[in-house]
C-alpha positions as CSV (number, residue, x, y, z in Angstrom):
1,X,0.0,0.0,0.0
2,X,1.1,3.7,-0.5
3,X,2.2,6.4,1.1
4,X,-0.1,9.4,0.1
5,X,1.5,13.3,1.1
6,X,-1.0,16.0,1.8
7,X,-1.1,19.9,2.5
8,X,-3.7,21.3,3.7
9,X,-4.9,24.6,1.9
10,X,-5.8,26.6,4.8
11,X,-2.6,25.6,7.6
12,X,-0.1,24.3,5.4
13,X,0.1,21.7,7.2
14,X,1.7,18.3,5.2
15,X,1.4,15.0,6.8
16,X,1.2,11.7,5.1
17,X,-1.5,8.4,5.3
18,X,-0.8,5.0,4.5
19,X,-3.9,4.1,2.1
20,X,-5.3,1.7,-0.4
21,X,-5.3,2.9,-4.1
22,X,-8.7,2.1,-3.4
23,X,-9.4,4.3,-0.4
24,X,-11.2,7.9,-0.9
25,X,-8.5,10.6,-0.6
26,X,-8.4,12.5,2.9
27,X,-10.5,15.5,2.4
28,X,-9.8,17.8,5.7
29,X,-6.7,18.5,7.9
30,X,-6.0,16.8,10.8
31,X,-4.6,19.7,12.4
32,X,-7.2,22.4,11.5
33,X,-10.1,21.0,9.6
34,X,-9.3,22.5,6.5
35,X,-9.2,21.6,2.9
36,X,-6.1,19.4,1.8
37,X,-4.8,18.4,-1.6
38,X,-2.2,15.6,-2.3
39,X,1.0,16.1,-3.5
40,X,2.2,14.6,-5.8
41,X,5.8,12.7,-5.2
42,X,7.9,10.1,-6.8
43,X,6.6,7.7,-4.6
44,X,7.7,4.3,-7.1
45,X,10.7,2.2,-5.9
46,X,13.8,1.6,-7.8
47,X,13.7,-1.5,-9.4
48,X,17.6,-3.2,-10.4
49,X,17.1,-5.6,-13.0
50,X,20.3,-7.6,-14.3
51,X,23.6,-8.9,-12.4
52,X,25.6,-7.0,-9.8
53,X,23.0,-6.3,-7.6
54,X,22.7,-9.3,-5.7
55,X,25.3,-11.0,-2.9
56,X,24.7,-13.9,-5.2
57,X,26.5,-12.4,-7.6
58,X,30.1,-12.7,-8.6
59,X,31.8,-9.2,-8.0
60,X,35.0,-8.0,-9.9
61,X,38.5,-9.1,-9.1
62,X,40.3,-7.7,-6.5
63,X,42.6,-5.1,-6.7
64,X,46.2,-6.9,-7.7
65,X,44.7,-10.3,-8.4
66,X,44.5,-11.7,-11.7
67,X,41.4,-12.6,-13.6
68,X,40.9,-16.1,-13.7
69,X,41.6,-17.5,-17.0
70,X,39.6,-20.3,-16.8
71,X,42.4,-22.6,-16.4
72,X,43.6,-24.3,-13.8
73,X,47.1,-24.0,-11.8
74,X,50.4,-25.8,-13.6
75,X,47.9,-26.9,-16.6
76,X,49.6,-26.7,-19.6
77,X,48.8,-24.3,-22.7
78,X,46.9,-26.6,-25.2
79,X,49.3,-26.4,-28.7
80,X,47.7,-26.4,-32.2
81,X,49.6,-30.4,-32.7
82,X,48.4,-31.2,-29.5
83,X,45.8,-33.1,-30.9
84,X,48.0,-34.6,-34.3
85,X,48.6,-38.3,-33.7
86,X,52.5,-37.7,-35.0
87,X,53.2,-35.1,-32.1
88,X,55.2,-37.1,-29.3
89,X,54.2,-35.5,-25.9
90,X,55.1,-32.1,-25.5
91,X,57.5,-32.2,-28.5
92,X,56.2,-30.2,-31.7
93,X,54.8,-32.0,-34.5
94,X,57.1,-34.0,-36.6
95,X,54.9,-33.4,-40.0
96,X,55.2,-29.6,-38.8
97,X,58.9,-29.6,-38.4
98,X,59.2,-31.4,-41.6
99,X,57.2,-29.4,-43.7
């Protein structure tokens, strides 16, 4: 439910109510009896919508660590022959040194 702000015309008083959309606006000042209006205030929330907003949510790096490459520790980079059934462990290619 809302918050409604009103000032009364006569006072200038401004209080608030906590009312249904449904509910009639307040009509007279608390204070005085006299004639109020509502003001009209930004009165939505913020709504965050995508990642970072959340504790769930994977923050950026620290200061002075390194990104994590995805690989994992002492793994070895993966070599275009790594694959070929002529290369001989972590010697290149034999057709590649040939050729």
């Amino acid at each position: 439910m809302p918050t409604y702000e009103y000032e009364c015309k006569k006072c200038a008083n401004i209080f608030e109510r906590f009312q249904s959309i449904s509910d009639e606006p307040v009509k007279n000042c608390p204070k005085c009896g006299g004639e109020v209006r509502r003001l009209i205030n930004g009165g939505a929330g913020i709504i965050y919508k995508g990642s970072g907003f959340y504790s769930t949510d994977k923050s950026a790096p620290s200061a002075g660590k390194k990104p994590d490459s995805g690989k994992e520790a002492g793994s070895k980079e993966a070599s275009p022959c790594a694959s070929c059934p002529h290369s001989g462990g972590d010697s290149p290619c034999a057709e590649k040194a040939a050729g």
